[in-house]
C-alpha positions as CSV (number, residue, x, y, z in Angstrom):
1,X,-16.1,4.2,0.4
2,X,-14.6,1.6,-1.3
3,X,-13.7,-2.0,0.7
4,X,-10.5,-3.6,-0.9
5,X,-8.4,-6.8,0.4
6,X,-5.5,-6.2,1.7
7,X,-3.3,-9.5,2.9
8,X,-6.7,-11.6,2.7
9,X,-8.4,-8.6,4.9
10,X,-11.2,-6.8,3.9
11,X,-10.6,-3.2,4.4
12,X,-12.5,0.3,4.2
13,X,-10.5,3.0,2.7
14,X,-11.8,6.8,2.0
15,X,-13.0,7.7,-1.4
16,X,-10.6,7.9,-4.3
17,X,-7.7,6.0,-1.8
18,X,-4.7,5.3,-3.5
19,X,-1.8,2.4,-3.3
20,X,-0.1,4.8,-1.1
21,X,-2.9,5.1,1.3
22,X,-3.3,1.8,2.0
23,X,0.4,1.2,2.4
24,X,0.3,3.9,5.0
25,X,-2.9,2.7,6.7
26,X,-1.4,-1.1,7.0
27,X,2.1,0.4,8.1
28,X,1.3,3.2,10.5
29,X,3.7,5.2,8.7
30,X,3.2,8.9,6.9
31,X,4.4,8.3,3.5
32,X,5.4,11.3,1.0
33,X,4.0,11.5,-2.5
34,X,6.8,9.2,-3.9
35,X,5.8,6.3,-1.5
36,X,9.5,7.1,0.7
37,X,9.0,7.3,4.7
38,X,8.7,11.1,6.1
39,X,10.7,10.3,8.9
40,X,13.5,9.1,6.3
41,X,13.8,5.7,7.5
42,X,13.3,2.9,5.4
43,X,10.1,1.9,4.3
44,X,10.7,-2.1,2.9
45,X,7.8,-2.4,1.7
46,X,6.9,-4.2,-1.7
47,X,3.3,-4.0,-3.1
48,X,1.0,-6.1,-5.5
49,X,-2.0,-5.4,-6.8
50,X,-4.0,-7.9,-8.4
51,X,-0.9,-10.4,-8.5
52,X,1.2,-8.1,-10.4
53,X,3.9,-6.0,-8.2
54,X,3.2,-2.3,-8.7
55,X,6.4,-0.2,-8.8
56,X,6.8,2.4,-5.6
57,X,6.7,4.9,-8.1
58,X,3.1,4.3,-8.9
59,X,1.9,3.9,-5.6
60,X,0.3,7.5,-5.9
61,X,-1.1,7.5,-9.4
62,X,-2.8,3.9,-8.6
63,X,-6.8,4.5,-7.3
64,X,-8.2,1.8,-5.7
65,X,-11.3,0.2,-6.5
66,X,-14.1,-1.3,-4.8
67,X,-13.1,-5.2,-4.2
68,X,-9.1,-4.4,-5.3
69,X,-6.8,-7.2,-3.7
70,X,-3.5,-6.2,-2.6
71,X,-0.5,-8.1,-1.2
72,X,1.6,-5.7,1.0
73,X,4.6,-7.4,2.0
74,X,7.1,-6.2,4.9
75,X,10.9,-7.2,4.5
76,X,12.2,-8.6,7.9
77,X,16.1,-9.3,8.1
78,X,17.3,-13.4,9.5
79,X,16.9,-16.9,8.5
C-alpha cells in the first residue's frame, strides 16, 4: 500500500492507485474514467504531481508511487 503526500498530508492509498483515486478519495466524489464527476456536476479540480500540473486527461493512466507528492487544488468562486 503505497503512502503518498497529498496537500502536505501523508496518505495511504490501495495498491496500484491512480491520480484519479486520490482525487476521489480527497473530494468525496465518484469520478468516471476521464476524471469528470458522475453526478455531472462540476468537478474544479486542478492536480499536480511532483510540481508539474498533470492534465485531467491523465489522471487515470498516472500510478502512484510510494512517497508521490501531489497538490490537489479546489477552485472556490469570490475575492
Amino acid at each position: 500500500m503505497p503512502t503518498v503526500t497529498i496537500n502536505d498530508t501523508s496518505t495511504a492509498l490501495p495498491e496500484s492507485a491512480t491520480v484519479l483515486d486520490a482525487v476521489a478519495q480527497t473530494t468525496g466524489r465518484e469520478l468516471q474514467q476521464d476524471g469528470t464527476p458522475a453526478d455531472g456536476r462540476r468537478l474544479g479540480v486542478a492536480v499536480a504531481v511532483a510540481g508539474e500540473v498533470l492534465p485531467r486527461s491523465r489522471w487515470s493512466s498516472t500510478t502512484l508511487a510510494d512517497g508521490t507528492e501531489l497538490e490537489i487544488v479546489t477552485a472556490v468562486q469570490g475575492g
